[in-house]
C-alpha positions in Angstrom: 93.8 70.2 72.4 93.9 72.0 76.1 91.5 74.6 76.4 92.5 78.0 76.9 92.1 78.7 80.6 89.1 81.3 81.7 90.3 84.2 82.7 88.8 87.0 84.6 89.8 90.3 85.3 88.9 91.5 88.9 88.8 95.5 90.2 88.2 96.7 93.5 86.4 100.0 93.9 85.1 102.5 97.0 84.2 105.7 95.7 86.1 105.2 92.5 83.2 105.7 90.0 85.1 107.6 87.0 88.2 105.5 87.4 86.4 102.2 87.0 84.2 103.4 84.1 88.2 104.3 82.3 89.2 100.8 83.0 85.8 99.4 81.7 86.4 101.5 78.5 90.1 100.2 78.5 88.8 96.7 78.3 86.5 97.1 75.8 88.4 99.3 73.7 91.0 97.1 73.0 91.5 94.8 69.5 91.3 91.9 71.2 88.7 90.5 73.8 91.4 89.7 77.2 89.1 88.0 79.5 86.2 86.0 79.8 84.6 88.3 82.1 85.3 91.6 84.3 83.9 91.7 87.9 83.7 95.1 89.5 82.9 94.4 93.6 82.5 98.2 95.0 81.7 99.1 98.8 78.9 101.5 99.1 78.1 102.3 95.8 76.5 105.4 94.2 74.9 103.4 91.5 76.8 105.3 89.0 79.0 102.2 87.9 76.1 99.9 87.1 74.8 103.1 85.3 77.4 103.8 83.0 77.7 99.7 82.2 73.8 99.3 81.1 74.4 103.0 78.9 77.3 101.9 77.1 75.5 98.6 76.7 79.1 97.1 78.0 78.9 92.7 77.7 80.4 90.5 80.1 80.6 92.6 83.6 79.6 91.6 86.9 78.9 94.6 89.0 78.6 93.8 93.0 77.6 96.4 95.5 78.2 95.9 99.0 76.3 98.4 101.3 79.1 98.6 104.1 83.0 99.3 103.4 84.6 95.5 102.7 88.4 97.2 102.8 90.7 96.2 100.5 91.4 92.9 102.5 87.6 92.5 102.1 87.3 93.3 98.7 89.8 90.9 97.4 88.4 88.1 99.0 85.1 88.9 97.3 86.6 89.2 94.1 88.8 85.7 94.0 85.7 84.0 95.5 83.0 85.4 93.1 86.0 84.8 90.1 86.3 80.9 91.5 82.6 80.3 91.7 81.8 81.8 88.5 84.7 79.1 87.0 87.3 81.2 86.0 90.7 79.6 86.6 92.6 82.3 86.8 92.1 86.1 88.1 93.9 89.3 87.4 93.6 91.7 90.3 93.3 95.5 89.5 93.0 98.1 92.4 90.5 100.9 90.8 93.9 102.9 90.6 95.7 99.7 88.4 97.1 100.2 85.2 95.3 97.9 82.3 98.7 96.9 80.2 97.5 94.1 78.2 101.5 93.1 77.4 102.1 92.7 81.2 99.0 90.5 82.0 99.7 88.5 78.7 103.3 87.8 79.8 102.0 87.1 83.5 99.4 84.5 81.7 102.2 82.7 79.9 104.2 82.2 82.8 101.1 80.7 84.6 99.9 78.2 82.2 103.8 76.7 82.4 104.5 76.7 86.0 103.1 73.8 88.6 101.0 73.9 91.2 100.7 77.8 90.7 98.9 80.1 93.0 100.3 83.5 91.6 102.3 85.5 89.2 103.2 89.0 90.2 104.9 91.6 87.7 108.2 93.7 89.0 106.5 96.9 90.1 108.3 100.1 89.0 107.7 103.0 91.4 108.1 105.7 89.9 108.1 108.0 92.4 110.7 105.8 94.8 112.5 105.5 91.1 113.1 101.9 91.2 111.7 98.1 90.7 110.1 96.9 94.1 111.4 92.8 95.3 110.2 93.3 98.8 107.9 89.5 97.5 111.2 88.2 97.7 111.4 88.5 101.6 109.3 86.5 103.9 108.9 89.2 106.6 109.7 92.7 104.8 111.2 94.9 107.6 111.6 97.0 105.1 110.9 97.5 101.1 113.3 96.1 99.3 114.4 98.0 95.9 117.2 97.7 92.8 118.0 100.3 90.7 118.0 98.1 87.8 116.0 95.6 86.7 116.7 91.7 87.1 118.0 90.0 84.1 116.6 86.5 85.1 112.9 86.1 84.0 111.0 84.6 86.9 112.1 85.1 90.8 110.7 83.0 93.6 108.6 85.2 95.9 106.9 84.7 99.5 103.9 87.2 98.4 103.8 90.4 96.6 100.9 93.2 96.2 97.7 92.4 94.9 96.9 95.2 92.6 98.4 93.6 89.3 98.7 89.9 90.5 97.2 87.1 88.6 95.7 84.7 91.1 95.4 81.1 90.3 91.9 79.7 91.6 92.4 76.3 92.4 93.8 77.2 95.4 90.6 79.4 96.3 88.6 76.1 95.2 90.5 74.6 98.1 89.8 76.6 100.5 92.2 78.7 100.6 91.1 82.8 100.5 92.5 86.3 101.8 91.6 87.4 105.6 88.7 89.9 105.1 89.5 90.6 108.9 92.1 92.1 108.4 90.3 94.9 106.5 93.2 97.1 104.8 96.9 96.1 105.5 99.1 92.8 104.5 96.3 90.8 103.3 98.4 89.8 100.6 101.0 88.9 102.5 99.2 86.7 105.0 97.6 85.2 102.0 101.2 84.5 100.2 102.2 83.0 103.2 99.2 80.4 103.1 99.2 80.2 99.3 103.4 78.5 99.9 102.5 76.8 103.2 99.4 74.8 101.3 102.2 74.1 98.4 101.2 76.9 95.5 104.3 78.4 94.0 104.7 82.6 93.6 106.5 83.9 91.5 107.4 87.7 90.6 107.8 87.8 86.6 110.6 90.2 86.1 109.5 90.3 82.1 106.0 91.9 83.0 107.2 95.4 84.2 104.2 97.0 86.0 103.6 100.3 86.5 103.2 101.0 89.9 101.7 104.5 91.3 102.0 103.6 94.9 103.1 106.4 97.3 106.6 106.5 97.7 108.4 110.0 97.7 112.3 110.2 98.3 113.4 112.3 101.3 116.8 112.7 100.0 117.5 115.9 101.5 118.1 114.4 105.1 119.5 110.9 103.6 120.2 110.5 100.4 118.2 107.1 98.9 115.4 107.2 101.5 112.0 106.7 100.5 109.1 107.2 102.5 105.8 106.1 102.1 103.2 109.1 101.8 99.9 107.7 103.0 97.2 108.2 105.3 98.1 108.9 109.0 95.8 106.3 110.1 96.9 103.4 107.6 99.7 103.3 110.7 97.3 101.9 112.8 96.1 99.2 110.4 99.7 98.2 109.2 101.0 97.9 112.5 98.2 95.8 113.9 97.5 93.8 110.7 101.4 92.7 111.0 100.9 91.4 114.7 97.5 89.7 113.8 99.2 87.7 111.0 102.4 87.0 112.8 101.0 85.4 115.7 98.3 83.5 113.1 101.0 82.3 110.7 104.5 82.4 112.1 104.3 82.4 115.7 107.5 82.1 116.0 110.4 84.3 117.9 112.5 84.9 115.1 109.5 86.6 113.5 108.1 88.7 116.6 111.3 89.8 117.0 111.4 91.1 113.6 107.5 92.8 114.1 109.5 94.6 116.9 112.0 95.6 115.3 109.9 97.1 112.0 107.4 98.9 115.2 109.9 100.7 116.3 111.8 101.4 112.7 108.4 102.9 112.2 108.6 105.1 115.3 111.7 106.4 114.6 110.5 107.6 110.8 107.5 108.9 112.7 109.9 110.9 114.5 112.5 111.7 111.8 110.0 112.0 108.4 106.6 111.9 108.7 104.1 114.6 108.8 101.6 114.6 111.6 103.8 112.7 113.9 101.2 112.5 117.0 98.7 110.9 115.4 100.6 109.0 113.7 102.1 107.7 117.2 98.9 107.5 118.7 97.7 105.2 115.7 100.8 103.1 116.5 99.9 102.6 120.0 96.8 101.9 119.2 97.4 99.4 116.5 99.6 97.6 118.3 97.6 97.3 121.3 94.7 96.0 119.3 96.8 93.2 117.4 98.1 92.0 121.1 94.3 92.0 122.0 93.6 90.2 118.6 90.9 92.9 117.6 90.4 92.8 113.5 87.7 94.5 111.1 87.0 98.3 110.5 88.6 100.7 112.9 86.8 104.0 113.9 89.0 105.1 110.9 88.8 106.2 108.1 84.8 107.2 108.3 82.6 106.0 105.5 80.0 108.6 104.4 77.1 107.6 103.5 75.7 105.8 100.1 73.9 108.0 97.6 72.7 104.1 96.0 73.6 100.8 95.6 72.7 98.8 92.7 
């Protein structure tokens, strides 16, 4: 008989002390015991997470404290390297915002078990707030998101890459070698490490029978055109996803066709900048500067956002 593969479950967390100890108490509330283990890696912690894990008397949790800010680029690198040297085989990603739906990883699970040479399954994300099923995985270099109205009747869709909160990593290919940028610090590590994951060989695939829960920020704008949807983040995430996008382009695919399409998504950002978003000079001047930096191939933290400073880290 095969064993069962060893499955961990993976959360990222900065700051996020009461949403981790809910996910903890999703875990072990359950009937059924999901994974082998559950690794928490949080950037400068306030000790509350270990904490609440030796109160509750909670088995089978890794807690790791970093004492500087690993970004979510960072963080997941941590995370799939600690899963793989710990020998788990496969790892499900949370973000400390994630929804625990034990259906959608056990479906996500049974897909990966059957495929070959697998280095992730993904669930179709519904965003609520954009009010439809994300496929921008499906597109090598997303220009823009890519969403459907309904729901794909087919049960598994190739995919180049697709977001990390809610992905089940294989770890072979981290056993190889193979592990997400923490250079890049916050913005399209999972898409540079999609791209590696099918240029080494591993097959993605989005699993449009694991429906996923998304809470990402997306709010329509349809009162200047009808079916836009904007993302409502951070001003000074526009400095990370412009430069990040440069970085991996000229890393992985430096190619014309695909610097022409990071100009081309630049200036589509510009113009929402113009048209849409909120705070529209610093969000220009976070451009600017993001793009200058990727030309100048400068990675890690920016002088944004500011970390304060750790009560504890345990």
């Amino acid at each position: 008989m095969p064993r069962s593969p060893v499955v961990w479950l993976v959360v990222s967390s900065f700051r996020n002390d009461q949403q981790i100890v809910t996910i903890l108490e999703r875990v072990h509330g359950l009937h059924v015991r999901l994974f082998d283990c559950v690794l928490v890696v949080d950037s400068l912690g306030t000790g509350q997470i270990p904490a609440a894990i030796a109160h509750r008397g909670w088995k089978h949790v890794i807690y790791r404290c970093y004492d500087r800010n690993l970004g979510s680029a960072g963080n997941l690198a941590e995370r799939l390297r600690i899963a793989a040297e710990g020998g788990a085989d496969f790892a499900y990603a949370l973000n400390h915002d994630g929804n625990l739906q034990p259906q959608v990883f056990d479906c996500l699970l049974n897909h990966a078990i059957h495929l070959d040479r697998v280095g992730a399954v993904y669930p179709i994300a519904y965003f609520r707030g954009a009010a439809a099923y994300n496929l921008t995985g499906t597109r090598e270099l997303p220009i823009s998101a890519r969403f459907v109205n309904q729901r794909p009747p087919c049960s598994l869709m190739d995919a180049y890459w697709s977001s990390s909160n809610g992905a089940l990593y294989a770890l072979e290919p981290v056993r190889a070698g193979l592990l997400p940028c923490a250079d890049l610090w916050m913005g399209w590590e999972d898409l540079e490490y999609g791209w590696r994951l099918m240029d080494h060989g591993y097959r993605q695939v989005i699993a449009c029978d694991a429906l996923f829960d998304d809470n990402y920020e997306y709010i329509r704008n349809s009162a200047e055109l009808d079916g836009i949807r904007i993302v409502n983040k951070p001003s000074w995430l526009t400095y990370y996803s412009v430069r990040n996008l440069i970085l991996i382009v000229r890393r992985a695919r430096p190619v014309m066709k695909f610097e022409v399409l990071v100009g081309i998504r630049i200036i589509l950002e510009s113009l929402l900048i113009f048209l849409f978003r909120p705070t529209k000079r610093a969000r220009l001047r976070f451009l600017l500067q993001g793009v200058a930096d990727g030309l100048k191939n400068r990675t890690g933290k920016w002088v944004l956002p500011p970390d304060s400073t750790p009560e504890r880290c345990s």
